[in-house]
ROMIKE-584122 format. One record per residue (C-alpha): residue number from 1; z, x, y; chain. Coordinates in Angstrom, 2 decimals. Layout:
BEGIN
{NUM; {Z; X; Y}; "A"},
...
//
This chain:
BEGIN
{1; {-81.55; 126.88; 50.33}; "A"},
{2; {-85.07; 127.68; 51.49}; "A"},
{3; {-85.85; 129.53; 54.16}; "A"},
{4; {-89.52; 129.41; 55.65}; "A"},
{5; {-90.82; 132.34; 57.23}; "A"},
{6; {-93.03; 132.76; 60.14}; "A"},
{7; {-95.13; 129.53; 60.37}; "A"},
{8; {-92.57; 127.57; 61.49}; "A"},
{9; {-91.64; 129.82; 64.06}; "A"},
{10; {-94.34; 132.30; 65.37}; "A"},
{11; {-95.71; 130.06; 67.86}; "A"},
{12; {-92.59; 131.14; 69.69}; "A"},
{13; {-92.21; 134.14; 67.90}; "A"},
{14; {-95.43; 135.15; 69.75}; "A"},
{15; {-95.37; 133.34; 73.18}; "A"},
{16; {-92.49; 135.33; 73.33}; "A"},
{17; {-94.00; 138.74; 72.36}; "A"},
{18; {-97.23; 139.46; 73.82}; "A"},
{19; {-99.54; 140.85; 71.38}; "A"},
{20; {-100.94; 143.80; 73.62}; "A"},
{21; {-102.31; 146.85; 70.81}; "A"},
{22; {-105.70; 147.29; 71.07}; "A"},
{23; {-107.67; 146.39; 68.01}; "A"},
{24; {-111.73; 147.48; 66.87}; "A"},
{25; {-114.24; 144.21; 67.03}; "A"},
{26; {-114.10; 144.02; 63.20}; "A"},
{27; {-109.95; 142.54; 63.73}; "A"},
{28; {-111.69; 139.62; 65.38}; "A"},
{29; {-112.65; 137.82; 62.43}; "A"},
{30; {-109.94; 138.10; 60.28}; "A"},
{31; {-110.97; 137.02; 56.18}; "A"},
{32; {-108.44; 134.71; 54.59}; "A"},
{33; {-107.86; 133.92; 51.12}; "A"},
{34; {-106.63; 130.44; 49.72}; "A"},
{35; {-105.78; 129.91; 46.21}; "A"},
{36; {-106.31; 126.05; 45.82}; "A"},
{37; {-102.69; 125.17; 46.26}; "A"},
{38; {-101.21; 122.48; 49.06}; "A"},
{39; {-98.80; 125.67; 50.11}; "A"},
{40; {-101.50; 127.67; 50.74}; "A"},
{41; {-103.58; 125.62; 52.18}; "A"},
{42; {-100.67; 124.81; 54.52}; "A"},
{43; {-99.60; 128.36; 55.08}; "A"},
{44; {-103.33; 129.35; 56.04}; "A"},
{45; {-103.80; 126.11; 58.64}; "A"},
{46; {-100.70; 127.53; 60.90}; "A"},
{47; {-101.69; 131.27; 60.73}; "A"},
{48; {-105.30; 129.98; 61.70}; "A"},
{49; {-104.00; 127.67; 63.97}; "A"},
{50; {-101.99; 131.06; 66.08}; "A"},
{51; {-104.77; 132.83; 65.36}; "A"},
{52; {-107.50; 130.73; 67.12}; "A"},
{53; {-104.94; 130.11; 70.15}; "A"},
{54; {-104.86; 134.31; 70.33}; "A"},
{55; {-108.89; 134.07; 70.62}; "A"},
{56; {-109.45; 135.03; 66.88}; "A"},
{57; {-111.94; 133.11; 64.73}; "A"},
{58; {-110.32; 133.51; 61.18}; "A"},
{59; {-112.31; 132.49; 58.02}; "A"},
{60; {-110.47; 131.06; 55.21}; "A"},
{61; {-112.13; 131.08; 51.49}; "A"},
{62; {-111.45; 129.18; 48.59}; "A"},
{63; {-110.70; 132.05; 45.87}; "A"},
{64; {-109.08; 132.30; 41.95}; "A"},
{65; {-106.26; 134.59; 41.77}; "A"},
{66; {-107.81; 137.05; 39.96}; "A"},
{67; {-110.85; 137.33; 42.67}; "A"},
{68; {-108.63; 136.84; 45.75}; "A"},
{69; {-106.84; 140.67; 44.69}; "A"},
{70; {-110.27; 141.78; 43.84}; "A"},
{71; {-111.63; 140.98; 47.27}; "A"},
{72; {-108.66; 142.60; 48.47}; "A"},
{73; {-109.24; 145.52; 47.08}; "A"},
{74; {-112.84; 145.80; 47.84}; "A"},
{75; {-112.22; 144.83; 51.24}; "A"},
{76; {-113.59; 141.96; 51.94}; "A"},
{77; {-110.74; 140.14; 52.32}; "A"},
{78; {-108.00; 141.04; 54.61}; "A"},
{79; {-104.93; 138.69; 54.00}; "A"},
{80; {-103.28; 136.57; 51.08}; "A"},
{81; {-100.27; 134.55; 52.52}; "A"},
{82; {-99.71; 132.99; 48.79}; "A"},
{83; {-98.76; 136.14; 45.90}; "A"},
{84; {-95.71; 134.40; 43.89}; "A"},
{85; {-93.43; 136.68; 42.68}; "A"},
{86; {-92.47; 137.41; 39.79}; "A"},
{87; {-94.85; 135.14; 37.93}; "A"},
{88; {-97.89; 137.14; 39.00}; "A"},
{89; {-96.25; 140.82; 38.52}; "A"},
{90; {-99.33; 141.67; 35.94}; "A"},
{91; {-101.76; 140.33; 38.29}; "A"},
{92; {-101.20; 142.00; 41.25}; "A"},
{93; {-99.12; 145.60; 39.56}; "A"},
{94; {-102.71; 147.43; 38.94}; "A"},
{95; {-103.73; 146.72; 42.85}; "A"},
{96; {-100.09; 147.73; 43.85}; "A"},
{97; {-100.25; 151.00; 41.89}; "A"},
{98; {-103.69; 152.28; 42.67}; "A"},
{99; {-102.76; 151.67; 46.43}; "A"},
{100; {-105.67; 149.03; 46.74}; "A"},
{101; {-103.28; 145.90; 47.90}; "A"},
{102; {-99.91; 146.24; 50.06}; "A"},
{103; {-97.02; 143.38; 50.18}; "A"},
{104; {-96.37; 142.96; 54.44}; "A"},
{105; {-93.63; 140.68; 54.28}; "A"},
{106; {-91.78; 138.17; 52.18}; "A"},
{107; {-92.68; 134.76; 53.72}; "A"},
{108; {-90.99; 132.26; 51.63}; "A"},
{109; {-87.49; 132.52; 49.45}; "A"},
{110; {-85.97; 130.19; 47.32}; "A"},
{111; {-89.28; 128.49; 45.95}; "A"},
{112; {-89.32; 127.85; 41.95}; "A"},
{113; {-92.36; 127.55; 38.92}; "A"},
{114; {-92.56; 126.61; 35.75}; "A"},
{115; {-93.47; 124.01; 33.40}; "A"},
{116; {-91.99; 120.62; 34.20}; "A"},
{117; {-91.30; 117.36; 32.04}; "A"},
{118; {-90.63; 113.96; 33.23}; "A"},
{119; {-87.15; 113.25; 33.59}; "A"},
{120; {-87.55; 110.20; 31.11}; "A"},
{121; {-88.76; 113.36; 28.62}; "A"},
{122; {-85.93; 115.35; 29.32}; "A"},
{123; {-83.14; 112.94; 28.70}; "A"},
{124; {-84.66; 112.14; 25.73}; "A"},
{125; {-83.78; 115.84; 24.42}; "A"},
{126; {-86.99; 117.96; 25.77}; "A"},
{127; {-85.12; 120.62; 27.65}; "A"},
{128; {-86.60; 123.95; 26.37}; "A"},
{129; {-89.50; 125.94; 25.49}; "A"},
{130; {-87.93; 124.94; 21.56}; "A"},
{131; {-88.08; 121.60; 22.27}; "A"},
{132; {-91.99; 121.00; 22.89}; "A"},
{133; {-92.80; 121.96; 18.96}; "A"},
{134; {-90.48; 118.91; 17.36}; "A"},
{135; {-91.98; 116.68; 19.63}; "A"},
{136; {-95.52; 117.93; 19.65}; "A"},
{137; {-97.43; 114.05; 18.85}; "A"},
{138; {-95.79; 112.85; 21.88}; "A"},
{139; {-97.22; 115.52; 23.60}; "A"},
{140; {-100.12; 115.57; 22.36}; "A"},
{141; {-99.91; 119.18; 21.64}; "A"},
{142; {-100.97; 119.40; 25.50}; "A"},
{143; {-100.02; 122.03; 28.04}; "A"},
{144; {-101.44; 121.10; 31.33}; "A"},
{145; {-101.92; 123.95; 33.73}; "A"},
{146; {-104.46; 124.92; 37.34}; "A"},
{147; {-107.39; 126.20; 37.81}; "A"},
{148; {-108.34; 129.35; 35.17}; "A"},
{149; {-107.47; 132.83; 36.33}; "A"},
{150; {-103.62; 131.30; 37.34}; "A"},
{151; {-100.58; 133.09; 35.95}; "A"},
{152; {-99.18; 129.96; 35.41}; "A"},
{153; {-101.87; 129.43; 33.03}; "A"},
{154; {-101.53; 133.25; 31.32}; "A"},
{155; {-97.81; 132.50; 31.01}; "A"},
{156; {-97.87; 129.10; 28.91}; "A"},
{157; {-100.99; 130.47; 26.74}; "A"},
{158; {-99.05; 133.23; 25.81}; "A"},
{159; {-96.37; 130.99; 24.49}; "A"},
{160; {-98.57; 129.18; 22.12}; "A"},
{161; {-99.85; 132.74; 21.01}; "A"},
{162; {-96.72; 133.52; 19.92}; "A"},
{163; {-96.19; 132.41; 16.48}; "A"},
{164; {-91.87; 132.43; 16.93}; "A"},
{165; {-92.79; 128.67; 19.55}; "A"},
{166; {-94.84; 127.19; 16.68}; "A"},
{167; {-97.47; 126.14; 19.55}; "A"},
{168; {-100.15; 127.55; 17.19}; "A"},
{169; {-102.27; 124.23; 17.20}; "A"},
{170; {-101.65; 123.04; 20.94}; "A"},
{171; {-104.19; 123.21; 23.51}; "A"},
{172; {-104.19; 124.91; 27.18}; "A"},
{173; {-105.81; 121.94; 29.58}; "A"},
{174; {-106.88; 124.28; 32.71}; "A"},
{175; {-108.43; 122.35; 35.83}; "A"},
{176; {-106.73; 122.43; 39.30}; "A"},
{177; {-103.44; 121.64; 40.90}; "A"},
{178; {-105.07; 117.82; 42.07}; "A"},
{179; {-106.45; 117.14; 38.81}; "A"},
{180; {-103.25; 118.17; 36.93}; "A"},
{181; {-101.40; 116.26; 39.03}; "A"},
{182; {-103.43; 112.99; 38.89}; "A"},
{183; {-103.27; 113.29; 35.08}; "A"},
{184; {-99.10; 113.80; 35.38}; "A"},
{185; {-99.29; 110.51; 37.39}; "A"},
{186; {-101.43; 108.24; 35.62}; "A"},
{187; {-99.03; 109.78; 32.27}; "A"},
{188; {-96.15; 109.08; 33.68}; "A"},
{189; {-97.01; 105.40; 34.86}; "A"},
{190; {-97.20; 104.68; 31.46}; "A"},
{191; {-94.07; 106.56; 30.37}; "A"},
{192; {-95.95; 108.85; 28.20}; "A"},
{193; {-95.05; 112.13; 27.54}; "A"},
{194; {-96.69; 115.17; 29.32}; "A"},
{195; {-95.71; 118.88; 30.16}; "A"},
{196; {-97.20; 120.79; 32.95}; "A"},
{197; {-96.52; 123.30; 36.11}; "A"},
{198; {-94.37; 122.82; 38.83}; "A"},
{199; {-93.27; 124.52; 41.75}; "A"},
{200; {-91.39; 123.71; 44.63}; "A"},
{201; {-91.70; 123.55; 47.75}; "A"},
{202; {-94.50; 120.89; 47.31}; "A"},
{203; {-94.81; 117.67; 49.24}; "A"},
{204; {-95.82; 115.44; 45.95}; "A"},
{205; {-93.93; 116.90; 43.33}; "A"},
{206; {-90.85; 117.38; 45.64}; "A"},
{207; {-90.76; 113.43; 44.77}; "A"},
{208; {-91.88; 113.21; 41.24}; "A"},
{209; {-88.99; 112.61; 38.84}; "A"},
{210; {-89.23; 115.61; 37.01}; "A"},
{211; {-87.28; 118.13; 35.33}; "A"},
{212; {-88.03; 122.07; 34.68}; "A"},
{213; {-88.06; 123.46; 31.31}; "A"},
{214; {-85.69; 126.67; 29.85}; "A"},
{215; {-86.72; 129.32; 27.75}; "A"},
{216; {-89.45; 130.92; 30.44}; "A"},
{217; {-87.28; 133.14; 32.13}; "A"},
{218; {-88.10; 136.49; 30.78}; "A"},
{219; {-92.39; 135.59; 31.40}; "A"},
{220; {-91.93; 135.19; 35.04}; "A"},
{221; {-91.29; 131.80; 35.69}; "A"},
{222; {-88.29; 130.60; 37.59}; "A"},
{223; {-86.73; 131.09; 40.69}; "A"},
{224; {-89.70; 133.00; 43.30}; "A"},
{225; {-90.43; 134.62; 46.31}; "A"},
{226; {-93.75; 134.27; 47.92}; "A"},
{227; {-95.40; 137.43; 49.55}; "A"},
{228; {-97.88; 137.96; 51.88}; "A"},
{229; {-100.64; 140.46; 50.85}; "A"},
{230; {-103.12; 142.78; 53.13}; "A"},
{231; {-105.96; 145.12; 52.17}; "A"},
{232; {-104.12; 148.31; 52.58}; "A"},
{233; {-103.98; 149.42; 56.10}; "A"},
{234; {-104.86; 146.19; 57.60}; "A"},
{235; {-101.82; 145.93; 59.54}; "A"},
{236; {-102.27; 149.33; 60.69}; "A"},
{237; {-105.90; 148.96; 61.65}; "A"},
{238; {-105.39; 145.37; 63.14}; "A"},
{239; {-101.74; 145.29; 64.67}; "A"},
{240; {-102.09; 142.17; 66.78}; "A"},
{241; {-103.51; 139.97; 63.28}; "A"},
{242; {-100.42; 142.14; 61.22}; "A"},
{243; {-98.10; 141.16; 63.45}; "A"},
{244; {-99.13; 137.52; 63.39}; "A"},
{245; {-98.86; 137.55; 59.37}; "A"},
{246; {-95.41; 139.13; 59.40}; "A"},
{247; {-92.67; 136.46; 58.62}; "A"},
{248; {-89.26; 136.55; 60.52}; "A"},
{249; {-86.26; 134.06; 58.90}; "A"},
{250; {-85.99; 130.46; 60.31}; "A"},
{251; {-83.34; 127.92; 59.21}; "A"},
{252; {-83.91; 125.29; 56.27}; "A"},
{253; {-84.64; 122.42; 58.96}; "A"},
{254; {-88.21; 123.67; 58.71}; "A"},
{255; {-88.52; 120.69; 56.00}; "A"},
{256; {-87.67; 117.96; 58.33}; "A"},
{257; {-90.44; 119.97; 61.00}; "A"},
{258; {-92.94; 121.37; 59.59}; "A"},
{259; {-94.83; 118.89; 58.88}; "A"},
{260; {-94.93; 117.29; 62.83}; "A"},
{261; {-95.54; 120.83; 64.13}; "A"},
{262; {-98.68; 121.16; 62.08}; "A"},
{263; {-101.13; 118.12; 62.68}; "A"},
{264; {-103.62; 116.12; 61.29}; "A"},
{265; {-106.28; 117.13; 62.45}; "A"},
{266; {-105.95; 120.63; 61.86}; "A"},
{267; {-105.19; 120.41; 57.95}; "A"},
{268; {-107.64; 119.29; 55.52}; "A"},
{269; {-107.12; 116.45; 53.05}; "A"},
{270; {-106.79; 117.80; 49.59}; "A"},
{271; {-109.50; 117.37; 46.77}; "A"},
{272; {-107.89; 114.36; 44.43}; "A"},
{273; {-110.54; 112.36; 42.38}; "A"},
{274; {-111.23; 108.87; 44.11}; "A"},
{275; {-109.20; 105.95; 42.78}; "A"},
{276; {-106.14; 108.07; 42.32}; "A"},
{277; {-102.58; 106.64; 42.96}; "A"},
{278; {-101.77; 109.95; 44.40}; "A"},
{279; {-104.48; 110.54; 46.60}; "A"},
{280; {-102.02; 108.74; 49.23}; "A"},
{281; {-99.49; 111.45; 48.79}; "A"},
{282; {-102.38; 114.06; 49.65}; "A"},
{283; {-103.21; 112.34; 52.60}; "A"},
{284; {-102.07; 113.95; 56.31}; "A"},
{285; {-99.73; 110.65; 56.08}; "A"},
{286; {-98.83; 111.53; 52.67}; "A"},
{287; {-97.73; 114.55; 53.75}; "A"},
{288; {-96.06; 113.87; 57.03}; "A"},
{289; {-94.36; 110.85; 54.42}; "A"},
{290; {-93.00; 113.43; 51.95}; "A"},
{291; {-91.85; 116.33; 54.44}; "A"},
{292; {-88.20; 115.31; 53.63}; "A"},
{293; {-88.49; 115.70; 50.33}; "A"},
{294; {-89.05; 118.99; 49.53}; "A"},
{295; {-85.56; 120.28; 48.74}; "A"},
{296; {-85.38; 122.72; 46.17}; "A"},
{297; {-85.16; 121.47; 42.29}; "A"},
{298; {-82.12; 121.88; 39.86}; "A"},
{299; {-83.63; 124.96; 37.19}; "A"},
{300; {-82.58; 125.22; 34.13}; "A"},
{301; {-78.87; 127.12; 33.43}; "A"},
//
């Protein structure tokens, strides 16, 4: 069962508790980071949304993984609402041990990633990271992943590295989340055979008929927990922002609200390629459509 953190509930959360601690001019523009992803994008339109109500003007930018902890660490970023855990352990364990990057809360549990087959694919026997090899001219020795820089990405090129998944000869397609998914739709319209990432909670895949893949476990991929990262010492030096990106537990009904609370005009349509069949989904009304479907997936047992 999921349970949201914060965003769903810290417009209460904070009419409630008056945020009072005095904070240096520098707090008032607090520097956001956003991966890309629909969950991000979502997570950063509510804090925003608080934080412009509490007089702050935040700035959110548009950053790879790799130079979102970077940024962190050089300070000129402040906050990363989106570090998935424990797919991106190698990305972020240099920043945690040289004290550069600090985790302020968990703000999401029971979320899921990994690489994902149709469910056509998988009940034809593609269940496993040992199934993709035997089948690899269906596939067409195609792993479709995001945008460069992901540990999604670093996690399925490492398995065709690795001589034991005979993946030797099979490419790594790396784009973006809306590109990979336009090319999962238009694949699966024809019944063709693709494998790429997943996760869940998402408002699109939460109604594609797709299953996850086995044999990932041990690389980081799986059941996750998604963290919210500071600079170190943000919270300290700006309480009132801190105590804004801190996440308290709310019930699973968040799927059925979430969506409502947060509206239209305040999140931006996502970046699909024109024409596309999903671009619908994508849409505010896509979203608002899908906000009931984004239980959690079966994994692999």
């Amino acid at each position: 069962m999921f349970k949201i953190l914060g965003y769903f509930t810290v417009l209460g959360l904070l009419a409630a508790t008056p945020l009072s601690a005095a904070e240096p001019e520098s707090c008032h523009k607090p520097r956001i980071a956003d991966g890309g992803w629909t969950d991000n994008t979502a997570q950063n339109g509510f804090l925003t949304a608080v934080l412009k109500g509490l007089g702050y003007e935040p700035q959110v930018d548009l950053l790879s993984v790799p130079v979102i902890l970077t940024s962190l660490k050089q300070k000129t970023t402040d906050v990363w609402l989106d570090n998935w855990m424990p797919s991106q352990t190698t990305e972020v364990g240099p920043y945690f041990k040289d004290g550069s990057v600090e985790s302020l809360s968990v703000n999401l549990e029971g979320a899921g990633y990994g690489p994902v087959v149709p469910n056509y694919v998988a009940e034809s026997g593609v269940k496993d990271l040992k199934d993709l090899a035997p089948n690899a001219e269906k596939f067409g020795r195609k792993l479709y992943g995001i945008e460069p820089g992901n540990d999604g990405n670093r996690i399925l090129q490492s398995k065709i590295d690795d001589p034991a998944n005979n993946l030797k000869d099979w490419q790594l397609v790396e784009s973006s989340e809306q590109a990979m998914l336009s090319q999962a739709d238009k694949e699966m319209t024809k019944q063709n055979w693709i494998a790429f990432l997943g996760w869940t909670p998402h408002p699109v895949m939460g109604r594609m008929p797709i299953t996850y893949l086995s044999g990932f476990e041990k690389d980081g991929f799986g059941p996750a927990t998604i963290h919210t990262l500071v600079r170190t010492g943000y919270a300290t030096e700006c309480p009132n922002v801190g105590k804004s990106c801190r996440m308290r537990s709310s019930p699973s009904t968040w799927r059925a609200r979430s969506w409502r609370t947060f509206s239209a005009e305040r999140m931006p349509k996502h970046r699909l390629p024109a024409g596309s069949r999903v671009i619908r989904q994508y849409s505010i009304s896509g979203l608002k459509t899908c906000r009931r479907s984004m239980a959690p997936m079966a994994w692999p047992r």
